[in-house]
C-alpha positions as YAML, in Angstrom:
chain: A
units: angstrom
residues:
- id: 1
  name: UNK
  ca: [7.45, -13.12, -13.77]
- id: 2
  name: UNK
  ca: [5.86, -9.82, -14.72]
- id: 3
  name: UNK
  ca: [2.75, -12.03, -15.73]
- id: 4
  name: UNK
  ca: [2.31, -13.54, -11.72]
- id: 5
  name: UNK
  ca: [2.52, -9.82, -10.64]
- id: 6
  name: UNK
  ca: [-0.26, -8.94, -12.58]
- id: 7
  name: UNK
  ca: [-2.51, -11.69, -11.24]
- id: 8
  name: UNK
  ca: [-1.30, -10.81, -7.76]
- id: 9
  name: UNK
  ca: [-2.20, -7.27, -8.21]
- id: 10
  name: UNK
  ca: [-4.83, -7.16, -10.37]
- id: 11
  name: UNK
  ca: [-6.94, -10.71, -9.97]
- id: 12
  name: UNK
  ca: [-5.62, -12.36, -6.66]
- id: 13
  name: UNK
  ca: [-5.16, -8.85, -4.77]
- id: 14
  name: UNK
  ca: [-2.61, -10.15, -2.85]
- id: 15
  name: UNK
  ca: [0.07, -7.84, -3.70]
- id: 16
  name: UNK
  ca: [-0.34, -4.00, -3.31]
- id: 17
  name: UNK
  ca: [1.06, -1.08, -5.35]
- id: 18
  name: UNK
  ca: [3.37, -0.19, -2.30]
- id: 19
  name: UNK
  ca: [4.44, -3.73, -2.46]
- id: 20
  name: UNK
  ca: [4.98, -3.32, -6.45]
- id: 21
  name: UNK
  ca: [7.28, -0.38, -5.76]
- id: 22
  name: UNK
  ca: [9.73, -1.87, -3.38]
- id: 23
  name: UNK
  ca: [10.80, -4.46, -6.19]
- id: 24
  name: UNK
  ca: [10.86, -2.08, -9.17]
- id: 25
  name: UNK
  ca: [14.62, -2.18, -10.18]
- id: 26
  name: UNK
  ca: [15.87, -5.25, -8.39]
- id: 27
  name: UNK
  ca: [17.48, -8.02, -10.55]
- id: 28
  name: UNK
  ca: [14.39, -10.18, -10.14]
- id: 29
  name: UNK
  ca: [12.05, -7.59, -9.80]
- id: 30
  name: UNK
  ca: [10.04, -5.08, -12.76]
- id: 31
  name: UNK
  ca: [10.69, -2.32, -14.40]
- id: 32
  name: UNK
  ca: [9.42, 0.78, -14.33]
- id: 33
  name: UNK
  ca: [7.67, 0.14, -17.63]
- id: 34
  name: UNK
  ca: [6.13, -3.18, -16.00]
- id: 35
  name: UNK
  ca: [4.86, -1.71, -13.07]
- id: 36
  name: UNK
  ca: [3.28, 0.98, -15.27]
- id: 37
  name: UNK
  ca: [1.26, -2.04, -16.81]
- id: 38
  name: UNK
  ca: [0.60, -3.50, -13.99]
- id: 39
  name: UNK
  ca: [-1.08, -1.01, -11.57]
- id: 40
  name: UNK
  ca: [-1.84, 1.40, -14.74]
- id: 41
  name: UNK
  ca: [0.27, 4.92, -12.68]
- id: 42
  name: UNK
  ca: [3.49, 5.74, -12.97]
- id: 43
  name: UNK
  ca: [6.23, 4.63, -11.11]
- id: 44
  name: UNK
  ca: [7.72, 7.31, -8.93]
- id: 45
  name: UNK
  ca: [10.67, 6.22, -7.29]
- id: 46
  name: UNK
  ca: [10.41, 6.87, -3.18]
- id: 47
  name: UNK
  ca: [12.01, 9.32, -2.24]
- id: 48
  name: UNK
  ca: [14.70, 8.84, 1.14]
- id: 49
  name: UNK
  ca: [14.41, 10.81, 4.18]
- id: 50
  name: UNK
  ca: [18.00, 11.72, 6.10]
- id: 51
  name: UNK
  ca: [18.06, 12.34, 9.48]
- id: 52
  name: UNK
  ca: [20.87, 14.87, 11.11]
- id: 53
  name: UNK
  ca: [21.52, 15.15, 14.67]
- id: 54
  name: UNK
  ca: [23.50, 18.19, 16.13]
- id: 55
  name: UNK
  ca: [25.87, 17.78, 18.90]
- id: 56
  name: UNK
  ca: [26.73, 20.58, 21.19]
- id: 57
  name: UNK
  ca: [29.60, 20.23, 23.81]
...
């Protein structure tokens, strides 16, 4: 599997490294290590943005 996202990234260009990210870690995604080989950067895992709302009576 690791071997089509290579050729999707690398040869076909189909595939970008934001793309790459959002499956690192999922059963049938890559690892860390494979998207490492893949795009040749370190994965750095996204980081999550929380929103708060305030209510005032």
């Amino acid at each position: 599997m690791v071997q089509i996202y290579t050729w999707a990234y690398q040869d076909w260009k189909t595939i970008s490294k934001e793309t790459l990210a959002t499956i690192v870690g999922l059963p049938d995604g890559i690892t860390a290590d494979d998207y490492k080989a893949i795009t040749g950067e370190a994965y750095v895992a996204p980081t999550t943005q929380t929103t708060t709302t305030s209510t005032t009576n």
